[in-house]
N, C-alpha and C positions, 0 to 999 in steps of 0.2 A: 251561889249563896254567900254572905259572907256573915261572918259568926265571931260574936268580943270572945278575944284569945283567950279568957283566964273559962267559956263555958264551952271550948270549941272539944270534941272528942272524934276520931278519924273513926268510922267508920267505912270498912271495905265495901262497894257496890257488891250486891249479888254475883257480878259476873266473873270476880274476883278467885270465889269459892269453885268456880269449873274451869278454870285457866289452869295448861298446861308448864308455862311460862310468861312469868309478869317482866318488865323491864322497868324500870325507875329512872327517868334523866335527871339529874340536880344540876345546879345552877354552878359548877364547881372547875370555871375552867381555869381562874387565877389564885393565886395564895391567900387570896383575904377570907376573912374570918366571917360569922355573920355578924350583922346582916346583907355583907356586903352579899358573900357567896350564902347557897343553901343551909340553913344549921343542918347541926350531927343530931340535936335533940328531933326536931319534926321528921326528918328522915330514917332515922331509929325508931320513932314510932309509929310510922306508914308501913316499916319492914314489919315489925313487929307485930302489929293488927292483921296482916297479911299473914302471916306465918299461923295467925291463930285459927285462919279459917280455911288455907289451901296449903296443898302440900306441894305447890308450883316451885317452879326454881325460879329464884327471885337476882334479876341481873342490874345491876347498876353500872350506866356507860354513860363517858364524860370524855370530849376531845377539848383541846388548849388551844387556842389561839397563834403561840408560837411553833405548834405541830409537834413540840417535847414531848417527854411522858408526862403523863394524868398521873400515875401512881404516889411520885411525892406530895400533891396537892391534895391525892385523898388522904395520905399519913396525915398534912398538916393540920387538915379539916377534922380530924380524929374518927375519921369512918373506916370503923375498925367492926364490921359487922360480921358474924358466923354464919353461917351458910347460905352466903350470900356471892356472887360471882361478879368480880369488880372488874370489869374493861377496859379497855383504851381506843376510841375513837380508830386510831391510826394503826392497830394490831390490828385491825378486824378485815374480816373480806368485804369489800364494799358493791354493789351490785346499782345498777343505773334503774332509776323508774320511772313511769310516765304521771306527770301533772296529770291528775284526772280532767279538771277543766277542759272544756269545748275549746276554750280560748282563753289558753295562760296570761297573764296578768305580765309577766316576765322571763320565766324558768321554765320552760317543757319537758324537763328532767332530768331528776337530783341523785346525784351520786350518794348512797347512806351505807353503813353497815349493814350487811346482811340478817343481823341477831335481829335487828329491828324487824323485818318482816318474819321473822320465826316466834315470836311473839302473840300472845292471844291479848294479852289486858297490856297498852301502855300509859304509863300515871307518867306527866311533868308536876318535879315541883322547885318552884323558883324563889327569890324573895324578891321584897318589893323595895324597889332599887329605879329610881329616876335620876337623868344625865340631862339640865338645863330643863325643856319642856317637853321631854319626852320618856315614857319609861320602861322599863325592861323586863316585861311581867313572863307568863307562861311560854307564849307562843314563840315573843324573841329566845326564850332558851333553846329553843328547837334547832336554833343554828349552827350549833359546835357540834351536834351530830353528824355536819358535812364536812368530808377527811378534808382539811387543810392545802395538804397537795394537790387537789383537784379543782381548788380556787385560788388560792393567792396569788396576789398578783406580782409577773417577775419575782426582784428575791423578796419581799417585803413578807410581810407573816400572815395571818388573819385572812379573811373572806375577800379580797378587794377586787377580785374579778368581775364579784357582783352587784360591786357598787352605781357599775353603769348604765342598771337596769331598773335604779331606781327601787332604794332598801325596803321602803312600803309595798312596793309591789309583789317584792322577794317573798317578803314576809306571808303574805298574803299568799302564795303561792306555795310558799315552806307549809303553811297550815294543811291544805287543802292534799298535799301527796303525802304528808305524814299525817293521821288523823288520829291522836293520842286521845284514849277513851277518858281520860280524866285530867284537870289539873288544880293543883294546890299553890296557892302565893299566900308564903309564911311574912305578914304584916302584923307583927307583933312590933317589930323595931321596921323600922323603912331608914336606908341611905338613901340622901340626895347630893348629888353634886353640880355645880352651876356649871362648870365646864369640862373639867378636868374628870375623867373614866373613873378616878381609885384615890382623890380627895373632897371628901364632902364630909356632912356632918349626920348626926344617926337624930332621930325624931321614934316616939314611942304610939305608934297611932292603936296598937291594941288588936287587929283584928286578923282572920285568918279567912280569905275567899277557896271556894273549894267547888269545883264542878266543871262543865264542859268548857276547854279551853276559851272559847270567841268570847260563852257568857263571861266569865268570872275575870279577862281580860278590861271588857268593857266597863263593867262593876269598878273594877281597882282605878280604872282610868278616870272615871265619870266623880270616883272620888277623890282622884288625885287632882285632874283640874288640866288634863293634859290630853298633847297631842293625840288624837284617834286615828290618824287618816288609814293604817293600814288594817284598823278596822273596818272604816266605811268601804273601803277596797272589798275586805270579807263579805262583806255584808253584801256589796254588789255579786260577785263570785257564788255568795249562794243562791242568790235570787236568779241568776243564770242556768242553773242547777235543778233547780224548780222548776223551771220553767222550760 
């Protein structure tokens, strides 16, 4: 669904209220502020709506790109939330799982944090952030939840091991073995940059999409005007699935 920012109110699903443990991923692996990364305002009020209807223990986990700590990056971001349990990608135990898929796309399985599968209700929420003609909605945030050390390539930092497998595909296959019950892209403000990751300029589009990953992906894209392919991937991946 997507909803004009100034009428949008978060409402918890149902399933929210019987979860033992909820987990939250923000979009929070570099130092920038929103809209680049997740705000502190939308994610204070996801925590908060949640806390009013469950009494879950509510985890918020974020790994970096350079494999550092997350923890300065949530100081900077000012997510400073109370009883709330803030992780680190690269502390955690991580446990290897199988691509549900008959016939993975690229990945047959992904190393994640163990808290992930101990989890009843997972919510992404990302902002809406495009790089040239492509963009970086719910589903790409799903990728900093894999430890670093167990992809980069040689010394370099970041995921590049997986690059040779063709990053639409990954993606695609990222979806399908983490299958996060909910996601939110905070497009109140939208970055774009033409080339360069962490120089672009900020645009005011107003709006806030919220619902099943693949849909609310496709919605932000269809409105941004931008690359899908590792949605059409999805899309094929379920109809395999189906069938």
């Amino acid at each position: 669904m997507i909803y004009e920012a100034s009428q949008y109110v978060f409402q918890p699903p149902p399933l929210v209220s019987r979860a033992h443990k909820i987990l939250i991923k923000p979009n929070a692996s570099y130092p920038y502020p929103y809209p680049f990364s997740t705000s502190r305002e939308i994610l204070g009020t996801v925590i908060d709506k949640v806390k009013q209807v469950s009494d879950a223990d509510i985890i918020v986990l974020e790994g970096t790109a350079s494999g550092e700590s997350v923890y300065p990056i949530y100081k900077s971001l000012g997510y400073d939330f109370q009883r709330v349990l803030m992780l680190d990608v690269k502390d955690c135990i991580w446990v290897e799982i199988e691509n549900p898929l008959p016939h993975p796309f690229a990945v047959a399985t992904f190393w994640v944090p163990n808290v992930v599968l101990s989890c009843d209700f997972l919510i992404t929420i990302s902002s809406l952030r495009t790089v040239g003609n492509h963009a970086f909605l719910s589903i790409k945030n799903l990728l900093s939840l894999l430890p670093v050390s167990k992809y980069k390539k040689e010394s370099d930092s970041g995921w590049g091991s997986l690059d040779e497998f063709g990053w639409d595909k990954v993606y695609a296959d990222l979806y399908f073995t983490l299958p996060f019950d909910l996601a939110i892209i905070d497009g109140r403000k939208k970055f774009s940059a033409p080339d360069n990751l962490f120089k672009g300029k900020t645009e005011c589009p107003g709006k806030i999409f919220e619902g099943e990953p693949y849909e609310i992906d496709r919605e932000a894209s269809e409105m941004l005007g931008v690359d899908r392919q590792y949605l059409d991937i999805i899309k094929t991946g379920k109809s395999e699935l189906e069938n």
